[in-house]
N, C-alpha and C positions, 0 to 999 in steps of 0.2 A: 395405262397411266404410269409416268415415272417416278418413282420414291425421290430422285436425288439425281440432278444435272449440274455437275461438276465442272467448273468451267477452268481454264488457263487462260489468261488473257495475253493479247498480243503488249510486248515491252517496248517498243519505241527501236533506239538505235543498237540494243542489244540484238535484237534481232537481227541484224546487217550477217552476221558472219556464221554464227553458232548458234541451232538450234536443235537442243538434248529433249529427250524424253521427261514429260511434266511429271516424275518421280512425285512433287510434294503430293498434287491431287490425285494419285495410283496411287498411294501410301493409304491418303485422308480415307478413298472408298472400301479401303481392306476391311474394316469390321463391318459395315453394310451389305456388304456382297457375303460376305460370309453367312449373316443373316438370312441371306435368302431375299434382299429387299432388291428395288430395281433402282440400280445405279447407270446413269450413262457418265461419262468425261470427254469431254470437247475441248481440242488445243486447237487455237484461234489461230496460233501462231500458222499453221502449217493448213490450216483451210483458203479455199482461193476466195476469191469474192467477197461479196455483203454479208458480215459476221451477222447481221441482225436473220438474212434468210438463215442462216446455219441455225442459230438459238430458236427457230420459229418451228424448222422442223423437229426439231425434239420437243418444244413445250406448246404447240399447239395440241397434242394431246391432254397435257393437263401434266401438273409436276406438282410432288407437297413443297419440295425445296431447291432454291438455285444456290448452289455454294459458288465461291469466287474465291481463287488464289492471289491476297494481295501483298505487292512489292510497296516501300517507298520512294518517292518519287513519278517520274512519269508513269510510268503505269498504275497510278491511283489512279489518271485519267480514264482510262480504258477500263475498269473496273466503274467507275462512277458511271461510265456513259452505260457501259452491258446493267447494272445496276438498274440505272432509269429508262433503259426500255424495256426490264422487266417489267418493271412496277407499273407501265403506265400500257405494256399491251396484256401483260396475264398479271390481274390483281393478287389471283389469288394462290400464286408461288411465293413462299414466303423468301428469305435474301439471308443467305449468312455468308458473311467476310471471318477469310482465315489466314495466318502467313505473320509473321517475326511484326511488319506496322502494328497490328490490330493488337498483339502479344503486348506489345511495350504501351501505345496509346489506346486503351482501351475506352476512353473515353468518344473514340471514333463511333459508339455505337449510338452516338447522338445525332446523327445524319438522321433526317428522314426518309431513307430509302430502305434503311438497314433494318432488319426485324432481330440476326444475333450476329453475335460475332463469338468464334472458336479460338478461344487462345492457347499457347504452346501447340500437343501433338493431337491432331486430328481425329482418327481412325474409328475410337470408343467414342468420342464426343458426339460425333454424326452420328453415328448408328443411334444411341442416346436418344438424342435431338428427334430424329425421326421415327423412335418408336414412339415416340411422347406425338407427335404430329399426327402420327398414324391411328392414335387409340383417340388424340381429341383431346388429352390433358393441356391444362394451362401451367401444371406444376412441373415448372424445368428446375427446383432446387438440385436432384439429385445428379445433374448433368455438368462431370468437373468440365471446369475451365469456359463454361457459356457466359455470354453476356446478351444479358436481356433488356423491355422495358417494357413497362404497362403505363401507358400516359406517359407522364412526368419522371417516374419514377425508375429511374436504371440499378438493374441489378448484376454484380460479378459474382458468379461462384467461383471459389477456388480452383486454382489448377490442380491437375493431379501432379504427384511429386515423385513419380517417377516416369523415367523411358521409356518411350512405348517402342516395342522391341516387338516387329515381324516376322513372326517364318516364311521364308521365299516362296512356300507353298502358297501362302494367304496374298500375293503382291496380286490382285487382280491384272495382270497385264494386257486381259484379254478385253477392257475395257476402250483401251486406245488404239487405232490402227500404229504399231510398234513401226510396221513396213514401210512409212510411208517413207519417201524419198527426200522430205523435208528432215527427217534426222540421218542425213548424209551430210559431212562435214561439205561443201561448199569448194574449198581450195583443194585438198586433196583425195575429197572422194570419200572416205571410209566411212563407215557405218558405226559411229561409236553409241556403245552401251555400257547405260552407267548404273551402277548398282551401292548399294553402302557394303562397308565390311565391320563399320564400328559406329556409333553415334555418340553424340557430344563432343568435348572439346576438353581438357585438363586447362588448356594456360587462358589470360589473360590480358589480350591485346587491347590496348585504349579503342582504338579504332572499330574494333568488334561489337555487334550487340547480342552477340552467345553468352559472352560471362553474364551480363543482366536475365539472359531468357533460361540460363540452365540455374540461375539464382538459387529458383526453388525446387532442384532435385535433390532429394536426400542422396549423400553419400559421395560419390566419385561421379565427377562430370564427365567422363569417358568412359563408356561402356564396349567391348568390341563381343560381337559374332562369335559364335564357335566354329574353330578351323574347319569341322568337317561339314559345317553349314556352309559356311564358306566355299567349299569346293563341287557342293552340292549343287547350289544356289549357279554356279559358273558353269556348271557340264548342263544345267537343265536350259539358262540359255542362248550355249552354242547348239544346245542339241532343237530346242525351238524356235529361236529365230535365225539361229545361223551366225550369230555374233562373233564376229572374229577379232574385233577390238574391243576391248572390255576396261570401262577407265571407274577407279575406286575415284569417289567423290567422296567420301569422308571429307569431317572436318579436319578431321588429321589420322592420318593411316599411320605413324611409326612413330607412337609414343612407348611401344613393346617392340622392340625388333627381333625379340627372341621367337614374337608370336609369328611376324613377318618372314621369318625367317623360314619357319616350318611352313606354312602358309605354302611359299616360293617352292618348298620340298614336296611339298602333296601336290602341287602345280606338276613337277617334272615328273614327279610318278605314278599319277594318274595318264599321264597323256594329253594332256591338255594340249591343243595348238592354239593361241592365240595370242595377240601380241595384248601390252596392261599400259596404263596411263597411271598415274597417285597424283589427285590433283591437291591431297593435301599432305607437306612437306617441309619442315622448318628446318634452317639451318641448324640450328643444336643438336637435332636428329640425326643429319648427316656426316655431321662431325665424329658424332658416333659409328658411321657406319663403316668397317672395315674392308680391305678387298675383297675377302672372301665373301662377306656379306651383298655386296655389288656384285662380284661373278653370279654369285645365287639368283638376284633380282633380274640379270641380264639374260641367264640361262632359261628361268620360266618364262620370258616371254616379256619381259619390264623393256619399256621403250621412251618413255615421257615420264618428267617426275616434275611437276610444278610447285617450284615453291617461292613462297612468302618473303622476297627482300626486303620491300616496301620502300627504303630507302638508305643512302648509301653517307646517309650525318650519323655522328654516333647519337651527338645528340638528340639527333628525332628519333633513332631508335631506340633510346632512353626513356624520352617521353612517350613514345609504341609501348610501353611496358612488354618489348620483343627479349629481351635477357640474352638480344646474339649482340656481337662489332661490326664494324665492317671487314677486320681484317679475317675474322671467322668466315665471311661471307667469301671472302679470297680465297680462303685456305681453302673452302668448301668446296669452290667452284674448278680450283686444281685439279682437287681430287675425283670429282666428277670428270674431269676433261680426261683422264687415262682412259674413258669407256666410252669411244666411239659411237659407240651400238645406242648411245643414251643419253637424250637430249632431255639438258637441262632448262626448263621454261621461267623464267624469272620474274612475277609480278611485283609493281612501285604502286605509290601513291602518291599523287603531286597535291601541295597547296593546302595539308594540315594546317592548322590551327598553331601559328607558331616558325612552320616554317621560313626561310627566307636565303634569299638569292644563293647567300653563301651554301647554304643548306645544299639547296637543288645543282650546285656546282661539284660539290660534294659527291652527289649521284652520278651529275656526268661523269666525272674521272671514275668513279667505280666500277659503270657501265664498258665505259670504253676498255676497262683493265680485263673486266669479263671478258668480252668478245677476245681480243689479244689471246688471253689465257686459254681458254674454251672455243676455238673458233665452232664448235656442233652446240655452242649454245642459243636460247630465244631469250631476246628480251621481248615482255609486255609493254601496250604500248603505253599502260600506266594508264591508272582511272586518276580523275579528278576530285579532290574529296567533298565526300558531301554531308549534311547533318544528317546523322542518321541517332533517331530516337534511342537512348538507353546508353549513349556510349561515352565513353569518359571525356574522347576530343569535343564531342558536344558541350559538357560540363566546362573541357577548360574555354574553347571558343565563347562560351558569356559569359566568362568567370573573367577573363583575363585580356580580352578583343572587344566587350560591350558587344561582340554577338547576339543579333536576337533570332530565335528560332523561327520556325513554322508555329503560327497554331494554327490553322482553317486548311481541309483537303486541298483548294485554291493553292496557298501556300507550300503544302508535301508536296505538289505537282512541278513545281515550279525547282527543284532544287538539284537535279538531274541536267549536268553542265553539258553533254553530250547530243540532250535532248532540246536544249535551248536554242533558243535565234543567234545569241550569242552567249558565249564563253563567259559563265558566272566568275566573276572577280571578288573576290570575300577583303575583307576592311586592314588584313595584314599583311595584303598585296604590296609590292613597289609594281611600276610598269615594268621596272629590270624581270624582276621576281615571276609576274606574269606572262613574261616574253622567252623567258629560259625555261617555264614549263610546257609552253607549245611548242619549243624547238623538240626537247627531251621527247613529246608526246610525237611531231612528224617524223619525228628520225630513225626513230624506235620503230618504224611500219618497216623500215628499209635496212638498218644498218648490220642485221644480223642473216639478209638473204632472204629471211624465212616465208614473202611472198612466191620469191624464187622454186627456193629448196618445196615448199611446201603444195603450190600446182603442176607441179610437173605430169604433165600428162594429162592437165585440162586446157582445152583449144578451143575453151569459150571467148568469144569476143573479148568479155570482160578481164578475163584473167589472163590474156595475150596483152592489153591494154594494161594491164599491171604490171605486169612482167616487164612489160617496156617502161614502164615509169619510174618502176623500181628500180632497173639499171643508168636511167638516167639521173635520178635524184639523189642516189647512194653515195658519189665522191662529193657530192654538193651538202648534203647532211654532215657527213667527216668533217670536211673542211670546216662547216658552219662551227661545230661544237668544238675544236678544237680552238678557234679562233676567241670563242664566245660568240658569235656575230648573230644575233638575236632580235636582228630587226626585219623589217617588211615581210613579215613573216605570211606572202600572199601563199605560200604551199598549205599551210596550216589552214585557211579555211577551205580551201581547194579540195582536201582531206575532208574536214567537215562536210562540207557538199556531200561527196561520192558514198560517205556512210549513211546522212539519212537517204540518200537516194535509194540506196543498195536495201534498207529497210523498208524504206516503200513500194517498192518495186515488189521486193519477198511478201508483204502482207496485200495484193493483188491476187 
């Protein structure tokens, strides 16, 4: 019988391109396993077939608990549906939801499918949870961060107020097939492996819902690793799985450069081969960072560094509470562009709360000055914003727009622009406004190569089919956005199309 079937549910059109290793539910079963209890973890993502046979073969034996990793937006679907065929083919596994939704709306625990919900970190909570399941106790007081109910009556315990902080020793990895071919990047093949070197986050982006979830940690909202953990954690595995791309997912890696710095230094002196990814990077950071300091990051192996524009108004990045310029973001992107070897990844966000046309025209010339400046730079192709529980553009979106949020899971499902029939249009829209963010969103797939640059060497139909689209629709993107010319914009659902496809296709 299983103690705890940990599930990742498939995301909709995330899925299309990028699919990493489910870290959060490897993390959550670290105190269980440590235990001695019987943990499985099933990513849905990367299973072929009828999800329902997958979850059959592990709880046809009998499970005390099915946990579920959940997102907002479309994937509360896929969570609700794995949800209700627990409940309605094995009664008696009990259902905990965990993940930043259930954190900020806790009130989610009023679904009747739900027996708890885990808010903030994981790890102690579950283990928790299921010694209390395992002995028969109905008293979950002593279990931070649960949410319960008896009858009517729903109960929150406090979260715990500090960081739960893993040694690499404790990451059960051995609970997920790591190998499987589905955490192969797609375009260019590589096997990226993602590990933390620091958790939380210091700043305060409106757009975020970190400041509201790290609220209640005592002390400094950033915590990092010890360097020699750090290096530990890295040789143990290229030495076990063979990881030869190794990308830090941090909320933010280089709020210490001093740390990063030595970090880079035990890299080169160790031995280390492997190329590094920083998928978290803010311009003020880099501002910071001197040549020397760049040599260092390019010498251990630093290859990709993504960071956070978001948008290229001052004013919206005023109201981002982002504390960079745009002309910061220039100077930054110069300074990057001396280092070949190091591709700068730029991600936006279209259609805040506030924004407008001028805004988003804004960004084009920014965009187009990056590429100029940087030609070995990416740009993202930009998400679409969406409400997301706990964050200040939420607050100003009904404060200031008549905004009205989600209340009912219905609702969260539905807010996911990507995942829709069509392109959500929010009430601060003009048509200009909304026509100049799916140019910025088609153009961006094309105007920096990076289909190009980035298959080389896959000779799958698909990406031969890309490659050719990509060269044909590139002088046709320039021209559009230099022009403004933001009409009939049939490429843009064309685009739409081939990404859910390409998502449906992968969860097959």
């Amino acid at each position: 019988m299983i103690d705890a079937l940990l599930i990742y549910p498939r995301l909709g059109s995330m899925d299309s391109m990028v699919v990493d290793l489910p870290l959060s539910v490897v993390y959550a079963a670290a105190g269980s396993v440590k235990r001695g209890y019987n943990v499985k973890v099933v990513d849905l993502r990367v299973e072929e077939g009828d999800w329902r046979t997958k979850l059959s073969e592990y709880l046809k034996g009998g499970a005390l608990l099915a946990g579920i990793s959940v997102m907002t937006g479309s994937p509360l679907k896929n969570s609700r549906e794995i949800s209700l065929y627990i409940r309605e083919n094995f009664p008696d596994t009990k259902i905990v939801w965990g993940g930043p939704h259930v954190t900020v709306l806790p009130d989610t625990i009023t679904e009747p499918y739900i027996d708890f919900l885990i808010r903030g970190y994981g790890s102690a909570p579950l283990a928790e949870l299921i010694a209390c399941l395992k002995t028969g106790t109905e008293d979950f007081s002593a279990v931070k961060g649960l949410s319960y109910k008896r009858g009517e009556q729903v109960t929150h315990n406090d979260r715990s107020p500090e960081f739960e902080m893993l040694n690499y020793r404790d990451i059960p990895y051995h609970t997920i097939d790591v190998m499987s071919d589905r955490y192969v990047r797609q375009y260019n093949g590589k096997r990226a492996f993602p590990i933390f070197t620091s958790i939380g986050c210091p700043y305060k982006c409106a757009f975020c819902v970190h400041p509201t979830i790290y609220r209640e940690i005592n002390g400094a909202k950033w915590r990092a690793y010890e360097d020699e953990e750090i290096i530990a954690h890295i040789k143990y595995i290229i030495g076990t799985f063979g990881a030869s791309h190794i990308v830090f997912i941090d909320d933010t890696s280089f709020p210490n450069l001093k740390r990063m710095r030595n970090i880079f230094q035990l890299i080169i002196d160790s031995g280390i081969e492997a190329t590094f990814e920083f998928r978290g990077a803010r311009i003020n950071e880099i501002m910071k960072m001197d040549d020397s300091f760049l040599e260092l990051l390019i010498k251990a192996g630093g290859r990709v560094i993504m960071v956070g524009v978001e948008s290229g108004s001052d004013r919206v990045l005023k109201s981002f509470q982002k504390g960079i310029t745009r002309a910061q973001t220039l100077e930054a992107n110069r300074k990057l562009a001396r280092y070949p070897q190091l591709t700068a990844y730029y991600n936006f966000i279209y259609g805040t709360p506030g924004e407008t046309y001028e805004d988003v025209l804004a960004t084009k010339d920014m965009v187009l000055q990056l590429i100029k400046d940087n030609p070995n730079a990416y740009i993202g192709i930009g998400g679409d914003w969406k409400p997301i529980p706990g964050t200040k553009t939420l607050e100003v979106a009904e404060r200031d727009f008549s905004f009205v949020p989600p209340k009912t899971i219905d609702e969260w499902i539905e807010v996911d622009s990507s995942d829709s029939d069509h392109k959500i249009v929010h009430p601060w829209y003009t048509r200009k406004h909304n026509n100049a963010i799916k140019l910025m969103q088609i153009s961006s797939v094309v105007i920096d190569n990076k289909i190009i640059r980035e298959s080389v060497g896959n000779n799958s139909m698909l990406f031969k089919t890309l490659r050719m689209m990509s060269r044909i629709y590139r002088p046709i993107a320039f021209m559009r956005l230099k022009l403004n010319f933001h009409q009939f914009m049939f490429e843009y659902s064309l685009w739409r199309w081939l990404v859910k496809k390409m998502a449906t296709s992968n969860s097959c």
